[in-house]
N, C-alpha and C positions, 0 to 999 in steps of 0.2 A: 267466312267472307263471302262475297255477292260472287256470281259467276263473271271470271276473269274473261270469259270471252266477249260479253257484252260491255260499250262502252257508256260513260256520264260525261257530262261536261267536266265535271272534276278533272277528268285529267288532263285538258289544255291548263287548269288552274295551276296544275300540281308542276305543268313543265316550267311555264310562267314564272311561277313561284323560287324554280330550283335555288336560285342564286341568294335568296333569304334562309333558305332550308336548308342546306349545306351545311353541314356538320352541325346540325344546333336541333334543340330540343321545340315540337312543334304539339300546339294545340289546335285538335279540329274538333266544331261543335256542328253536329251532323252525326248522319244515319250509321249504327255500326255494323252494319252489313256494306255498305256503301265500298268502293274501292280507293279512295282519297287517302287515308290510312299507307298502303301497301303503295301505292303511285309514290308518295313523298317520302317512302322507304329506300322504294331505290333510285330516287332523286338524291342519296346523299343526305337523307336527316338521320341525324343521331337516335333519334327515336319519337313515337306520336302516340299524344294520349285521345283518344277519342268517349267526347261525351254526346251521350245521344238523348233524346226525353223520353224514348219507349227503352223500359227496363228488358222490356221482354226480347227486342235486337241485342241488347247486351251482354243479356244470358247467352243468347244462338252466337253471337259474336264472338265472345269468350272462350264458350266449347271448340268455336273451329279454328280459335286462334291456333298458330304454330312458331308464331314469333315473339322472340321476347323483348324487343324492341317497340311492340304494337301493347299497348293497355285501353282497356274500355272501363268505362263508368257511366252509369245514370245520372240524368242530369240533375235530378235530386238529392244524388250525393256526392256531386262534384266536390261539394266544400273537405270532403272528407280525404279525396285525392288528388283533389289542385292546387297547389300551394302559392300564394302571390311571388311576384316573381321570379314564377320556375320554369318557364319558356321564353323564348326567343322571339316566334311566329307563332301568331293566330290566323284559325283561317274560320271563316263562316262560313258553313256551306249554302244555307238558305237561311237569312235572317226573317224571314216573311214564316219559318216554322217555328222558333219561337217569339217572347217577349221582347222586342228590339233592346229598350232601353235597359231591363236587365242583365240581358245576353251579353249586351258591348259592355256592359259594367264587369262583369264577369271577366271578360277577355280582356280589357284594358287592366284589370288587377291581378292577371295571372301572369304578365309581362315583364319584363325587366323595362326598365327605365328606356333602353334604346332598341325595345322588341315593334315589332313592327304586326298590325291585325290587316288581312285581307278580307272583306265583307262582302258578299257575292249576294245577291237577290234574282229573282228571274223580271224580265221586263213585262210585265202588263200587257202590253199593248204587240208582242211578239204573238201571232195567231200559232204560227207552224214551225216551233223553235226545232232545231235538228237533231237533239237527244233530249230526253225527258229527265226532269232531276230527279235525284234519288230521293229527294224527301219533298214531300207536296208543304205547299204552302197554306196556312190558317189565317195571315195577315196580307195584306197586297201593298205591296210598297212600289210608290213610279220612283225614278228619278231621281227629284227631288225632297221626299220622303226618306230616301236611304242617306242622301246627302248629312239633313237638317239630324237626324238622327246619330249618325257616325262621328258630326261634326262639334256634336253638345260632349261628347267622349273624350276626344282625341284633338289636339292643334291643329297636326297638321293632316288635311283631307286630299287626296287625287282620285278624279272619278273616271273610271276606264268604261269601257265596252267590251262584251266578250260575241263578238261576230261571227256565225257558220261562215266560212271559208271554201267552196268546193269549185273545181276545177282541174283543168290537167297543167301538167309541167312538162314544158318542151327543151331538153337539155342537149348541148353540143356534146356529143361522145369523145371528139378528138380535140376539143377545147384545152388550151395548155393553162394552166395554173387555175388560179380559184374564179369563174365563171362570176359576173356582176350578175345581180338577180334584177328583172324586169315582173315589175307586176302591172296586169292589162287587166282594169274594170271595164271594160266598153260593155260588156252582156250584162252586167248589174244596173236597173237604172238608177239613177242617182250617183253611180260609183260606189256604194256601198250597201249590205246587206243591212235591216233592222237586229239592230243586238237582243241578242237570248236573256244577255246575262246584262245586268249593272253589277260594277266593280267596284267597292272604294277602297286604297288603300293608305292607309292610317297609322300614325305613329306620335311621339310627340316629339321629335326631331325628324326634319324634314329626310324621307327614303322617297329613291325614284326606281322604278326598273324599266326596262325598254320602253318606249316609248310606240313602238309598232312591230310587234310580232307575230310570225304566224306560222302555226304550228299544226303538221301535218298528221294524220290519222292513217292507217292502216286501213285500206279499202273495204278489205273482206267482212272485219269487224262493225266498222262501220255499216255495211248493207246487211251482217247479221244484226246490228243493235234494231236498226230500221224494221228489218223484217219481224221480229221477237218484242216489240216494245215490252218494256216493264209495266206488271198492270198498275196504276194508280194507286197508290195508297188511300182509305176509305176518309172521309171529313175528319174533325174532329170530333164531334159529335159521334158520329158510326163509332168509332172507334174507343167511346167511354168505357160500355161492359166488356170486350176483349178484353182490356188492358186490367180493368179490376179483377178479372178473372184469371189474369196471367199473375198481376200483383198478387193474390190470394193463393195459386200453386207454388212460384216461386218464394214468398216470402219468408218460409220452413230454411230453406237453403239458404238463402242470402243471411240469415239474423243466424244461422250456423255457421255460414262462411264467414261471416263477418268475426263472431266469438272468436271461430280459430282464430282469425287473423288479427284479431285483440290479442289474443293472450299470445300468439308467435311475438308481436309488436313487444306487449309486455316483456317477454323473455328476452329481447332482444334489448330495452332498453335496458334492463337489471343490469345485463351479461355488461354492455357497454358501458353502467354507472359503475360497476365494480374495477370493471378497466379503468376507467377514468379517476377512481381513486385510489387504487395502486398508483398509476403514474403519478399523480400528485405527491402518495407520501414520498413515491422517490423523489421525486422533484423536491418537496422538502429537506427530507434526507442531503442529497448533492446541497441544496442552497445552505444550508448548516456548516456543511464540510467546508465548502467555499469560503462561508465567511468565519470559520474559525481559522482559519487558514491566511485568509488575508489579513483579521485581526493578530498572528503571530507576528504575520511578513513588517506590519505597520509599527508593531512593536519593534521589534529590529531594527528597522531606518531609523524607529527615534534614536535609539539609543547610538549608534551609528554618529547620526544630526549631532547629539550632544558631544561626542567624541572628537568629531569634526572641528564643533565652535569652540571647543577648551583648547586644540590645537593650534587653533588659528589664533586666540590669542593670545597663546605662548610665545608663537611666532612675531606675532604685533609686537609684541612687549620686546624682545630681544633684538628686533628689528632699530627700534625705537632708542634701546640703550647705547649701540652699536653708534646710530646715527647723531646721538650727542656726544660720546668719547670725538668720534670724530670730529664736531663742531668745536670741544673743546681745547683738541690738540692744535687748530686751524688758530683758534682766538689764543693761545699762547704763543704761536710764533708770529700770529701778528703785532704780541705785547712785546715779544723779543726785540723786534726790528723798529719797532716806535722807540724802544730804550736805547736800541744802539743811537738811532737817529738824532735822538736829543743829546746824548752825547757829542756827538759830532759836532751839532750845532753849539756847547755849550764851548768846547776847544776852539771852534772857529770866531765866536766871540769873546775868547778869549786874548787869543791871537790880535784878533784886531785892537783890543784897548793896548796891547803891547804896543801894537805898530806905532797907533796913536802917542803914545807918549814916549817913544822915541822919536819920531816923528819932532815933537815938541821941541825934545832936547836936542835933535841936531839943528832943528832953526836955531833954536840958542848960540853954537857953538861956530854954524858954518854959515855961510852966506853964499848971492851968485850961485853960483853950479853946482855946491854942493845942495844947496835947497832944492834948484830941480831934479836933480838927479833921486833927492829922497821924495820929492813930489812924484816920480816916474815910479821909484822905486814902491811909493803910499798907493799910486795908482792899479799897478800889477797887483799889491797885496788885494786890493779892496776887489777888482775885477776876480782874483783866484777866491777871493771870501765868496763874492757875490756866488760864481759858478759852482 
């Protein structure tokens, strides 16, 4: 890794950034000597794959790596180790060093759906920016250009500034509780300083993060990055025969590294296809058992069912026979009591033709009083008939 005593802009990026990098998986496409890496480390990312376009940073990156949280790749064989959405955050460290429109293609497909890319450029028109990026730029993006570019990508776009900030901080020592912060541009003209950096940060659901913050650097560091600048890395052009020349010593190792790491890969998935059908045949196994099991249990109910509905209507039937004995004992003594009744009636009609013609014969025989008296007498009969 780059020497931790000198500072980059990166790392206002990387403090900036914390609250997207927080426990989650972060891609940075940038220099792998750069310190952006190791910043977003202990910011709280779960881990950063860093792709750079010089193989030959990647090699030195690699060797001095010590954590196993940090992975590099060449940008040429990113496809080989970045898998679409396998991060959270992206971050660009200088889009002006590689191909824009690829680049963002790149990082927009290595995302999750709700992953968020932060696109950094250096400003053009900054003469005396305050630390020098770790990776020089081959394209020159204003503005606008980083906009229109991010914006062809990504929905939704927010364009920041990244401002040198220097000054001092005058603090009440016996101040009680949390001190309101006062910021005084009056020595800046304009109020503000020209930005180093353009920032876009990009998602395709809208993310915000502070809206003005400002973030403090360690003195000492800072006047040794100032004193020590980093030399310039050479054009691109300068920089053809090195890199053919590194690609030509390294490429013995890497197409050896790479075999191993085939045939480890290999070994691994064998190991994991033969795991994987074990389990299945148990899983078949159990699913067998299961449903011989439930085709016993289903045979049983039936038979059960059928036991059930023969009882039930044995019960109906006896229920049934029960309830006619009884209707029929009911309609027999209702015939009983019609047969007395018409009896009664047929006496009582009887009676009266008696009355009747005695009735007759004592008008014959009596007259006067005695006819009423049997009229009184026909009348009570006929009134006890009647009731």
């Amino acid at each position: 890794m780059t020497d931790s005593s000198l500072l980059e802009p990166s790392i206002a990026l990387a403090a900036y950034a914390e609250p997207l990098a927080d426990s989650r998986r972060v891609l940075v496409f940038g220099s792998a000597l750069g310190a952006l890496a190791l910043q977003l480390l202990e910011r709280g990312a779960r881990s950063v794959h860093v792709c750079d376009p010089d193989p030959v940073r990647v090699a030195q990156a690699t060797t001095q790596n010590r954590s196993t949280q940090i992975s590099f790749s060449a940008l040429a064989d990113s496809d080989l180790s970045v898998r679409d959405s396998a991060f959270e955050l992206s971050v660009i460290e200088n889009l002006g060093a590689f191909n824009a429109l690829s680049i963002l293609k790149k990082a927009h497909r290595a995302l999750v759906p709700r992953g968020v890319a932060i696109v950094a450029c250096p400003n053009p028109e900054a003469s005396a920016p305050l630390l020098q990026a770790s990776s020089a730029s081959d394209t020159v993006l204003d503005y606008y250009a980083l906009y229109d570019a991010v914006a062809a990508e990504f929905e939704h776009v927010r364009m920041l500034g990244q401002t040198p900030f220097v000054g001092y901080a005058i603090a009440d020592f016996s101040a009680s509780g949390e001190p309101e912060p006062a910021l005084d541009t009056g020595f800046v003209p304009g109020g503000a300083e020209e930005p180093d950096l353009f920032l876009a940060l990009a998602s395709n659901q809208d993310a915000r993060l502070d809206e003005f913050a400002v973030i403090q650097l360690p003195t000492r560091r800072l006047l040794a990055s100032l004193a020590h600048p980093k030399k310039s890395e050479p054009s691109a052009s300068a920089k053809v025969d090195a890199r053919e020349v590194a690609r030509l010593k390294t490429w013995a190792n890497e197409l050896e590294a790479r075999a191993s790491t085939a045939d480890e890969r290999a070994d691994g998935a064998e190991a994991e296809l033969e795991a994987l059908r074990g389990k299945l045949e148990a899983d078949e196994k159990t699913h067998a058992a299961l449903k011989s099991r439930h085709e016993q249990e289903l045979a049983a109910l039936r038979v059960k069912l059928a036991e059930r509905e023969k009882e039930l209507a044995q019960h109906t039937s006896e229920n049934e026979k029960n309830e006619l004995a009884a209707y029929e004992r009911q309609l027999s003594e209702r015939g009983t009591e019609v047969r007395r009744l018409e009896g009664e009636l047929r006496t009582a009609e009887r009676t009266g033709r008696e009355l009747v013609r005695e009735l007759e014969r004592r008008r014959a025989e009596q007259a006067g009083t005695a006819n009423a008296e049997l009229e009184r007498a026909l009348a009570e009969r006929d009134a006890d008939l009647q009731a």
